[in-house]
Structure formats: structure tokens, C-alpha cells
Backbone as a ProteinNet text record, in pm:
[ID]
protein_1_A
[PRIMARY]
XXXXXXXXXXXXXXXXXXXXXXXXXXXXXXXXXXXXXXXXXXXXXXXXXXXXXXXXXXXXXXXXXXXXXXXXXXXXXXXXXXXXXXXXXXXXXXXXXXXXXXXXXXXXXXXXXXXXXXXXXXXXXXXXXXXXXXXXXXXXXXXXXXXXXXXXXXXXXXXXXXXXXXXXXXXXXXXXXXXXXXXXXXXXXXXXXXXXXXXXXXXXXXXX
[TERTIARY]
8955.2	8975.9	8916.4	8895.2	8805.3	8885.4	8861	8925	9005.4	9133.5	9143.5	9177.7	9075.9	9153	9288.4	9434.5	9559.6	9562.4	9618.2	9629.6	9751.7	9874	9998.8	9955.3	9950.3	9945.1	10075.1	10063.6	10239.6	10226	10276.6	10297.8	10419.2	10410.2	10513.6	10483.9	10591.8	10567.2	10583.8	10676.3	10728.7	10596.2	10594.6	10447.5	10516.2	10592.3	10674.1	10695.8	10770.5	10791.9	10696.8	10587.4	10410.6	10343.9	10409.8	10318.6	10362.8	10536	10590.2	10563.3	10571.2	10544.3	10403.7	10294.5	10140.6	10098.5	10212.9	10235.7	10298	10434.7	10498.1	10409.8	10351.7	10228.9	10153.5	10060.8	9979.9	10014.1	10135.2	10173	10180.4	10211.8	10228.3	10155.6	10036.4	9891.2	9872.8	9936.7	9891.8	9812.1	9667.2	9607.8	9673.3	9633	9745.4	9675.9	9731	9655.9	9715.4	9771.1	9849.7	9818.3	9932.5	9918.5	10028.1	9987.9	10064.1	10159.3	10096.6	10210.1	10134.7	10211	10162.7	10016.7	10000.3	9865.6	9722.7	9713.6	9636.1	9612.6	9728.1	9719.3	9624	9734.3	9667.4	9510.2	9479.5	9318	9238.1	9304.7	9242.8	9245.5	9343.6	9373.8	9266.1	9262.7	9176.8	9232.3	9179.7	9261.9	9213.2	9097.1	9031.5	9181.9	9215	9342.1	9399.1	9430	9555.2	9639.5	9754.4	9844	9980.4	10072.9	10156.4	10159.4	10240.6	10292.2	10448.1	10429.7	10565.9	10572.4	10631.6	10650.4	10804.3	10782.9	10952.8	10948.4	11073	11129.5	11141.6	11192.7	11175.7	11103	10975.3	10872.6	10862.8	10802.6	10781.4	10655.5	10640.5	10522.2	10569	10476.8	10487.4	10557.6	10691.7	10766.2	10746.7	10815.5	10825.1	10801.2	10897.2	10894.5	10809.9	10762.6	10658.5	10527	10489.5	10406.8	10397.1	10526.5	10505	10477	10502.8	10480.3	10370.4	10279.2	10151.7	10067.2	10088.2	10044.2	10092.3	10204.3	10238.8	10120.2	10088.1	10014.1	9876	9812.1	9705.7	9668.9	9794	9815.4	9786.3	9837.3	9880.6	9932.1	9903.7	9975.4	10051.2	9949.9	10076.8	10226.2	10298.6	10423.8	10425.4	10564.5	10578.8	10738.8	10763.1	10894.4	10930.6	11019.1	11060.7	11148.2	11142.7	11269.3	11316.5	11443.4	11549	11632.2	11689.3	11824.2	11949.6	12043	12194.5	12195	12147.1	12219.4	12136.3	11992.4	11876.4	11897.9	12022.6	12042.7	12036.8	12066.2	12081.4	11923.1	11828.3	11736	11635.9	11671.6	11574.6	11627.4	11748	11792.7	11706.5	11661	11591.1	11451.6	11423	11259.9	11233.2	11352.1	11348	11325.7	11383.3	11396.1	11236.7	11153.6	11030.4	10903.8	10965.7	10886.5	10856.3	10947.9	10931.6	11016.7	10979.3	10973.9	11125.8	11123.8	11233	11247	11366.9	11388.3	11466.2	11496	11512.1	11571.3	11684.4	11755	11733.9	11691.3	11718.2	11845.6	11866.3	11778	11731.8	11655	11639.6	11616.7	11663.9	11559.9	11437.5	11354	11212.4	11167.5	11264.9	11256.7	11279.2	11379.5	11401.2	11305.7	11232.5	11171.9	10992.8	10977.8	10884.2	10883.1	10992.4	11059.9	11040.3	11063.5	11058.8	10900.1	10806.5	10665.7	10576.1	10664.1	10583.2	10616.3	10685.7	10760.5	10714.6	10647.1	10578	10450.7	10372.1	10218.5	10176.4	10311.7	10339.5	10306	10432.4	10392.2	10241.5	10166.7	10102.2	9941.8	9981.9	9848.2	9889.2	9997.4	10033.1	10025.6	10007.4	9959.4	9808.3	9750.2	9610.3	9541.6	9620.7	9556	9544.9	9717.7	9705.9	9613.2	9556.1	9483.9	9311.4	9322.7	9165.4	9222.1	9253.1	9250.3	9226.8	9326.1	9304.8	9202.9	9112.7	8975.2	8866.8	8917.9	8829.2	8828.7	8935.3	8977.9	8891.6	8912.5	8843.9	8715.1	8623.5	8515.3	8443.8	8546.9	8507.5	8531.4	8627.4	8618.2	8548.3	8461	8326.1	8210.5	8212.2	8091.7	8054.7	8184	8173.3	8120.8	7981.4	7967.9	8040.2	8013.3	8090.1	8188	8064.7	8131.2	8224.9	8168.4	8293.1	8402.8	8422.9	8522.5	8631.3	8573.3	8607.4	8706.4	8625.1	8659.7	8767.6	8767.4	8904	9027.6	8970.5	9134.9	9182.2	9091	9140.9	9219.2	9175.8	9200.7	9340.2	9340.1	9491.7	9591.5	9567.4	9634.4	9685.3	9661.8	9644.2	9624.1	9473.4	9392.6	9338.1	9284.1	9250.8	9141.7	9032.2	8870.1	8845.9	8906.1	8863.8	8892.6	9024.6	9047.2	8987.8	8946	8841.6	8719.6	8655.4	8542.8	8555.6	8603.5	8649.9	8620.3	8714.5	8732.6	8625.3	8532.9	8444.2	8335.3	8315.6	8189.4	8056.8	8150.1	8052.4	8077.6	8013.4	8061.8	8132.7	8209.6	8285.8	8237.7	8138.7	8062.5	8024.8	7955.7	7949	8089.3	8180.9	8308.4	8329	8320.7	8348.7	8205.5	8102.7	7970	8049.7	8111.8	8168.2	8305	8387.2	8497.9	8484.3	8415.2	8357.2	8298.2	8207.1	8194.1	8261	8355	8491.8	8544.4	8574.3	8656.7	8593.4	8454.3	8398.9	8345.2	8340.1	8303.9	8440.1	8540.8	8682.9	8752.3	8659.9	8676.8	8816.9	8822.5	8981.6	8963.5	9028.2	9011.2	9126.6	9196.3	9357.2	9353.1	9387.1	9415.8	9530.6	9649	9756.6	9780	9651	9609.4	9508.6	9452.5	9321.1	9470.4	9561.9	9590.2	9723.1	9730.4	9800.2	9756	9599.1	9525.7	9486.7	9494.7	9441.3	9550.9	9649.4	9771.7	9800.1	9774.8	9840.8	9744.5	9576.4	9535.5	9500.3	9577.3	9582.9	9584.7	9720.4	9736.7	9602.1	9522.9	9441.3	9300.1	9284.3	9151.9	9232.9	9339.2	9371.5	9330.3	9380.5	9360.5	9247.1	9116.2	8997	8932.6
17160	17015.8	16944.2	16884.8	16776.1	16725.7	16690	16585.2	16470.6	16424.1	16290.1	16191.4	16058.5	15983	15901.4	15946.6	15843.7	15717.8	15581.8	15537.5	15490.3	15381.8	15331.8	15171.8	15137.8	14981.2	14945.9	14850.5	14747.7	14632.5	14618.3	14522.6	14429.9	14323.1	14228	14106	13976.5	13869.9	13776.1	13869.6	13774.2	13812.1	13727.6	13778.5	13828.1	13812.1	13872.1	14033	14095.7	14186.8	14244.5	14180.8	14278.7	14290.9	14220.9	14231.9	14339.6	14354.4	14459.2	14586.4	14592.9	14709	14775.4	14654.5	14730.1	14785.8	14720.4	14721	14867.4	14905.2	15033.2	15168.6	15160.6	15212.6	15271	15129.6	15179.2	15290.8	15252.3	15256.4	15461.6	15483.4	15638.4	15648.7	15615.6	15717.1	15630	15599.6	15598.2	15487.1	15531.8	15384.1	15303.6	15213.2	15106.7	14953.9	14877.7	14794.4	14722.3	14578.5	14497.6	14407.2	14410.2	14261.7	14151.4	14022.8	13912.2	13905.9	13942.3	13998.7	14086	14097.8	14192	14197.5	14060	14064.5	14049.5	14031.4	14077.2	14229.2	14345.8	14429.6	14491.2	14473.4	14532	14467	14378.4	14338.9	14391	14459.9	14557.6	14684	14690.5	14868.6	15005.9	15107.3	15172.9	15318.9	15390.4	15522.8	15619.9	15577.2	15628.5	15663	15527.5	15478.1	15604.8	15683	15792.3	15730.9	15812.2	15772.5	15724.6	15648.7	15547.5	15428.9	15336.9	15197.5	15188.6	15098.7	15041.2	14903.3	14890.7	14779.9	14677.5	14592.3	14448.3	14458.1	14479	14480.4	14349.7	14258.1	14101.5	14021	13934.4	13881.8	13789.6	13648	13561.4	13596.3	13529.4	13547.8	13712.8	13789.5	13901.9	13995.1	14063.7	14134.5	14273.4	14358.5	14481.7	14587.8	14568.2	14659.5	14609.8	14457.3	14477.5	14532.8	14508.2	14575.5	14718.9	14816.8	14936	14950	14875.8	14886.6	14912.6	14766.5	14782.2	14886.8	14971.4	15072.9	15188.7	15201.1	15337.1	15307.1	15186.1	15193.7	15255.3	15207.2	15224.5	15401.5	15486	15619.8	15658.7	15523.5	15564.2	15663.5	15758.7	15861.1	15863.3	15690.3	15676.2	15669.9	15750.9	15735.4	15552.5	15521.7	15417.2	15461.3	15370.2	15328.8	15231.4	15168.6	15014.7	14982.9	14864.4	14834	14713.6	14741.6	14609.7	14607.9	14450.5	14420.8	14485.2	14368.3	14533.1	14458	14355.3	14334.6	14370.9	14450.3	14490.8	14660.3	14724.8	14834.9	14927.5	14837.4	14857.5	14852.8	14754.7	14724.1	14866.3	14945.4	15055	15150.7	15167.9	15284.6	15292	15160.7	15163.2	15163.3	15106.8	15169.3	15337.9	15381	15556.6	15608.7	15543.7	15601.8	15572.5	15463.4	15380	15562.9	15641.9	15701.3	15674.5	15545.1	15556.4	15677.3	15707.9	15806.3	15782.8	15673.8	15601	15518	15415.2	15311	15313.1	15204.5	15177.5	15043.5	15026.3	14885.4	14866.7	14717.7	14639.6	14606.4	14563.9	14620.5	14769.7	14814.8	14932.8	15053.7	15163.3	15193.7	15245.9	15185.6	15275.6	15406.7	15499.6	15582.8	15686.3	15623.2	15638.7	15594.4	15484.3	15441.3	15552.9	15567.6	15649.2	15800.7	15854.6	15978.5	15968.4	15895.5	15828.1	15806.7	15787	15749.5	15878.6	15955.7	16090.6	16194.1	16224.5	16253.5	16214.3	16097.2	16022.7	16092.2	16065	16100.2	16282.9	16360.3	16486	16510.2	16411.7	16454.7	16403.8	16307.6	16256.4	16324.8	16446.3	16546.7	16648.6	16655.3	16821.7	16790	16590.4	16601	16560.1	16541.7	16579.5	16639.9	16743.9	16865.7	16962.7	16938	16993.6	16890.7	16748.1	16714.4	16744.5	16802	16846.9	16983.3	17083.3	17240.1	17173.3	17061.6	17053.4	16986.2	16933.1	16871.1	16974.3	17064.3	17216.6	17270.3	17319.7	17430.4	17310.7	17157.5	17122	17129.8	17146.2	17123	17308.1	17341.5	17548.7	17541.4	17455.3	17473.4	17382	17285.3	17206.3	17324.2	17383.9	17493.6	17591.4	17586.8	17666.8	17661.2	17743.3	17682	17698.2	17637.7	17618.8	17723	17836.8	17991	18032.6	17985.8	18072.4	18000.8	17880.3	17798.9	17826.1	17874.3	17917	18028.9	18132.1	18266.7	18254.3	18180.8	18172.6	18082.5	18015	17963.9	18080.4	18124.3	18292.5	18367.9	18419.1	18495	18394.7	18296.5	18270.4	18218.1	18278.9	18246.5	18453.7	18516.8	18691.3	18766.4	18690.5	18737.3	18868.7	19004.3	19092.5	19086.4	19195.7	19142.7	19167.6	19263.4	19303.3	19182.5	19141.3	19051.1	18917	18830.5	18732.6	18796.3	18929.8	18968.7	18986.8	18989.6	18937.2	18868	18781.6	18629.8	18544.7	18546.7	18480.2	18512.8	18659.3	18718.6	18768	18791	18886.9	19015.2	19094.1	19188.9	19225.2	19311.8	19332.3	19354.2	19411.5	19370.2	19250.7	19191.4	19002.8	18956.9	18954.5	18941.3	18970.2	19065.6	19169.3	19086.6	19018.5	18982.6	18822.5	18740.9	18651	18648.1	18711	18721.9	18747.5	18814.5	18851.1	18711.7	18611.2	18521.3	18453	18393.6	18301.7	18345.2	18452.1	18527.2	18455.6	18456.9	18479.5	18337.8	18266.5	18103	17990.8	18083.9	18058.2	18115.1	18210.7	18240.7	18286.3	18409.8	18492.2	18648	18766.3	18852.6	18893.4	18761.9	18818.5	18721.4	18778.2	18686.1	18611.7	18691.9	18585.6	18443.4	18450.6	18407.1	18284.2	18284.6	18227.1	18143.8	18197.9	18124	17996.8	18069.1	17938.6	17866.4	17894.8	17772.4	17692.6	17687.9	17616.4	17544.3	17588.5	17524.3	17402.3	17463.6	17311.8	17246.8	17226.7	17106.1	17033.4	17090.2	17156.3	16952.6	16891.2	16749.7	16635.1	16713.5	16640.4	16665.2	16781.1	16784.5	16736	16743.9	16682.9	16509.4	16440.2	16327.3	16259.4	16354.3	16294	16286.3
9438.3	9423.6	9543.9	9591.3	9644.2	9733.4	9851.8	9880.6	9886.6	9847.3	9830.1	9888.4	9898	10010.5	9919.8	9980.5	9953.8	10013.4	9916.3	10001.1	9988.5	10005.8	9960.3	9951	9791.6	9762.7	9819.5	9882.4	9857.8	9729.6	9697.3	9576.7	9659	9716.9	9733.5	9788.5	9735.3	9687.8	9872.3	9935.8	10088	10198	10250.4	10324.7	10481.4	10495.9	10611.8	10602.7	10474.7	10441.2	10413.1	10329.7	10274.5	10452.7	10562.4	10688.4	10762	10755	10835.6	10782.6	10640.4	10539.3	10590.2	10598.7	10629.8	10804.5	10874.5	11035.1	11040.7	10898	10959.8	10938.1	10791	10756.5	10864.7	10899.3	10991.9	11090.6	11153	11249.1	11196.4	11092.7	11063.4	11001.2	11002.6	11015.5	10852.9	10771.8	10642.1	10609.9	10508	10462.7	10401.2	10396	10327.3	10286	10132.6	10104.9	10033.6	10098.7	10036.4	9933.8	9846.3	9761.1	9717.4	9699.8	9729.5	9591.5	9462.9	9338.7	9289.6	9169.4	9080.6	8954.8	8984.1	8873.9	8944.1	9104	9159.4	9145.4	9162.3	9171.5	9082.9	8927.8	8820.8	8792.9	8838.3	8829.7	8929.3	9006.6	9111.6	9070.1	9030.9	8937.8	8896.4	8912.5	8914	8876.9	8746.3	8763.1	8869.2	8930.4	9045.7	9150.2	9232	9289.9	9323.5	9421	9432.4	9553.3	9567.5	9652.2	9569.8	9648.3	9555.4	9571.7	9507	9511.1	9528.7	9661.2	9726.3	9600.1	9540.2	9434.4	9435.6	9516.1	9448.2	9335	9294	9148.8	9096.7	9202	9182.2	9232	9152.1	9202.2	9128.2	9162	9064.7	8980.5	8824.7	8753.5	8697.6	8732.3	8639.3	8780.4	8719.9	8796.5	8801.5	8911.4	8921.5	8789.2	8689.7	8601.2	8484.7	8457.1	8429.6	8434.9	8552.3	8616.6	8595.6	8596.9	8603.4	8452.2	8329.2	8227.5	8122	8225.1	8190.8	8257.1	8382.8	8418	8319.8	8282.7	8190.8	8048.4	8006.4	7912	7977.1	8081.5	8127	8195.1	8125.8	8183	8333.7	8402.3	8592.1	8628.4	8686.5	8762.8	8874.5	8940	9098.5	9078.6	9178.3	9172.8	9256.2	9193.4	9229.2	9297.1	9418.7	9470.8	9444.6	9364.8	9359.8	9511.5	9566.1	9630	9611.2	9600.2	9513.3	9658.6	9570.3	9636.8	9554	9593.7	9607.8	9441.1	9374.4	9246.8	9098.9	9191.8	9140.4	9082.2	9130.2	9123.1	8965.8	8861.6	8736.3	8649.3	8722.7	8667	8759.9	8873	8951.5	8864.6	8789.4	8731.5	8579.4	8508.5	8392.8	8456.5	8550.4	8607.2	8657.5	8666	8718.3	8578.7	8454.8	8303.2	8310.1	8300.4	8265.5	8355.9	8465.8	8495.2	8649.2	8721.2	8883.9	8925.7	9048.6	9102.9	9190	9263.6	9328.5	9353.4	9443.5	9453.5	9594.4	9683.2	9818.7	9839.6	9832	9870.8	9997.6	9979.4	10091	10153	10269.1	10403.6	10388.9	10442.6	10419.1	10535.8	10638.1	10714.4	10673.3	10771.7	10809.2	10780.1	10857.2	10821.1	10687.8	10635.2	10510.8	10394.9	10378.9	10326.8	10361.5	10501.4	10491.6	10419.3	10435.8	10371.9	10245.7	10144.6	10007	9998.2	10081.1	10047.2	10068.4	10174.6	10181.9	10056.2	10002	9912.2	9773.7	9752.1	9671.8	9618.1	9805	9820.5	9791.1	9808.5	9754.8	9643.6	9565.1	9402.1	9374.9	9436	9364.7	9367.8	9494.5	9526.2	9407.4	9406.6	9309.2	9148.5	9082	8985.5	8967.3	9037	9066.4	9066.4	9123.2	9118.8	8985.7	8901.2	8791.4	8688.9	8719.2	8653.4	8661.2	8761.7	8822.3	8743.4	8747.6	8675.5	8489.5	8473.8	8302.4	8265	8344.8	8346.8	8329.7	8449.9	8426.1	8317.3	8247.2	8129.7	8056.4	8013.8	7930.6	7915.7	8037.5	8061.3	7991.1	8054.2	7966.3	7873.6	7797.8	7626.7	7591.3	7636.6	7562.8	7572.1	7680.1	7693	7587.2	7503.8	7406.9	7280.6	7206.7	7049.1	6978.8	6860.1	6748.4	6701	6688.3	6686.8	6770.3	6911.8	6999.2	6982.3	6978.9	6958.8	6808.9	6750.9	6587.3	6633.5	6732.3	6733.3	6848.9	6910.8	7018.4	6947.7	6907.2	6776.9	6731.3	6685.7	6578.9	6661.9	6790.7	6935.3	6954.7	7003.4	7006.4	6883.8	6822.9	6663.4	6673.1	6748.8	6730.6	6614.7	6548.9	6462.3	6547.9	6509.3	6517.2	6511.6	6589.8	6551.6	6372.5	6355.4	6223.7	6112.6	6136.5	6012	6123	6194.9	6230	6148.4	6158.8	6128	5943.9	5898.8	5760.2	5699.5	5726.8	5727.8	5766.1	5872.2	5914.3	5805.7	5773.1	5693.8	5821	5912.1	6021.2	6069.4	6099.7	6179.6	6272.8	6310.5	6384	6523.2	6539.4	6666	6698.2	6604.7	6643	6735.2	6632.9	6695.5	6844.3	6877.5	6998.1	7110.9	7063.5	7154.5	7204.1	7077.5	7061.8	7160.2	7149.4	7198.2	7358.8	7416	7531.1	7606	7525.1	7585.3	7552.7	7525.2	7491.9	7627.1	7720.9	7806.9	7907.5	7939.2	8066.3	8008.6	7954	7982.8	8005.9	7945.8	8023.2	8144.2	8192.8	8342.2	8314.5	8206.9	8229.3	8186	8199.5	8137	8079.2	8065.4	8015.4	7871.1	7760	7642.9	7670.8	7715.2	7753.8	7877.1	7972.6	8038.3	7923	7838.1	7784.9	7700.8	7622.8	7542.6	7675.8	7744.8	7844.6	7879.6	7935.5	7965.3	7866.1	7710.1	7623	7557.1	7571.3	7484.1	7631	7778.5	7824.4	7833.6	7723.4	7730.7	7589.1	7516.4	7392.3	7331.9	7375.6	7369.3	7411.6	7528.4	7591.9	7519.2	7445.5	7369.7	7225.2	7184.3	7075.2	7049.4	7155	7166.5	7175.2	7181	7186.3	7074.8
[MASK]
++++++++++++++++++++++++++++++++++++++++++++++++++++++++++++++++++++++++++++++++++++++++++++++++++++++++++++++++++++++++++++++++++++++++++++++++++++++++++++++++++++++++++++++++++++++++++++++++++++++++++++++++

């Protein structure tokens, strides 16, 4: 996997709080890149974007969990932190359901709040990464022709060469030339290995 540069959006509406937020940041090494609400953001938005979002739950115009809304449509991966006040508590518990990660009442410490962002920037390398491996497996099952592709459905369905070679109306050696490169253009020598990697992208080549 590559490199990635993180960075932490703030999403918030007080310019006092979006100043101390990008001051504490700095201050612990992290990039950081503020905004004044939420529909700047999303017009900045990028699935490129890694890292997370520090997000107010309450903002004028378009709010916190809106916001996270129209990102769940837009299939965002950043974890988000909401931070509420103390009467906001009910509305961070239906944004944790919506898919945020966490939430942080105000007042809040520092340190705590950084703990919650590192923790964030964690998950948000470790689904990256499993999105870089299911990018791969996809990219080895486009490599494949028609045939091999035929013959590895069959292979994880635990068709036998003989009855694939049947059924298809080929030989059983074809099969066996076939099956061999299905293995090694999926970079496995384990069938139980070939059919794990294809079932978890199984949704993601479905959908195309």
C-alpha cells in the first residue's frame, strides 16, 4: 500500500473553537484543514480525502448529522468524531447508529479529544488498507478471460475438473491448463485461499 498522507478536517461553525482545534492539531504533529460549516466541506469533499473529521453536531444551515448523511451516500470511509454539547447527547448516540465512530462533549479535554482522533486515524489506515487488497483481488479477477473466469466460478462452487470438463464440453486437461492459471493470476496456491479472496469482493464486483 502506498503511502498515505492523513489529514483531520474540522468541520465547525465558532471560529474561536475551529482556531484552537487547528492550533492543538498543529501543535501534535497532525495536518489539519479547517472549515467554517458543513457545505463548504462537502463541496470540497473527495473520496481521495483520508484521515478523519472532527464534525459540530450543531451548526447553522446544514448540520452535523446531516452532513454525515450525505457522506454515507457518497460511500466516505472517514471516520468521523462528532462533538456535542451536554443536550446533544441523544442526537451523537443516533450519529454512532448513522456509522460515526465517536463523539466528545463539550468542554472537552485535549487530551482526550486527541486520543479519540488518533484512534480514528487508526481505523482509517486499517480500512484502507483492506480497501487497497480488495482493489487488488479485483484487479486479478479482471485479468482473467472469459474461460478462466467461467472455470473459477466452477472451482469455487467445488465442481471437480472432470464434471467442469463435462459440462463445459472440454477436456480435462484444458481444465487442469485453465485452472492453473486462475491460481497464479490470483496469486494463490490454495483453493481455500482463492475462494476467500473472491467472496470478500464478491459485493464489490457484483455491484458493477
Amino acid at each position: 500500500m502506498t503511502d498515505i498522507q492523513q489529514t483531520v478536517y474540522v468541520v465547525e461553525d465558532d471560529e474561536a473553537v475551529r482556531d484552537s482545534l487547528e492550533l492543538l492539531l498543529k501543535s501534535d504533529g497532525k495536518p489539519v484543514k479547517t472549515y467554517e460549516n458543513a457545505a463548504i466541506f462537502l463541496k470540497d469533499y473527495s473520496e481521495k480525502m483520508a484521515g478523519c473529521i472532527v464534525l459540530d453536531i450543531r451548526m447553522p444551515g446544514m448540520d452535523g448529522m446531516e452532513l454525515q448523511k450525505k457522506l454515507n451516500d457518497k460511500h466516505s470511509i472517514l471516520p468521523i468524531i462528532f462533538v456535542t454539547g451536554h443536550g446533544d447527547v441523544p442526537m451523537a448516540v443516533d450519529a454512532m447508529k448513522e456509522g460515526a465512530v465517536d463523539f466528545i462533549q463539550k468542554p472537552y479535554r485535549e487530551e482526550a479529544l486527541l486520543e479519540k482522533i488518533e484512534a480514528a486515524l487508526e481505523q482509517d489506515l486499517e480500512q484502507r488498507k483492506t480497501l487497497d487488497e480488495k482493489q487488488e483481488i479485483i484487479r486479478r479477477v479482471k485479468s482473467l478471460t472469459p474461460r478462466e473466469h467461467e472455470i473459477m466460478d466452477r472451482m469455487i462452487e467445488g465442481q471437480a475438473n472432470k464434471v467442469i470438463a463435462i459440462e463445459l464440453e472440454i477436456s480435462q486437461r484444458t481444465v487442469e491448463i485453465h485452472r492453473s492459471r486462475v491460481m497464479h493470476k490470483m496469486g494463490t496456491h490454495s483453493l481455500a485461499h482463492l475462494v476467500r479472496m473472491v467472496l470478500s469482493v464478491k459485493n464489490l464486483i457484483d455491484a458493477r
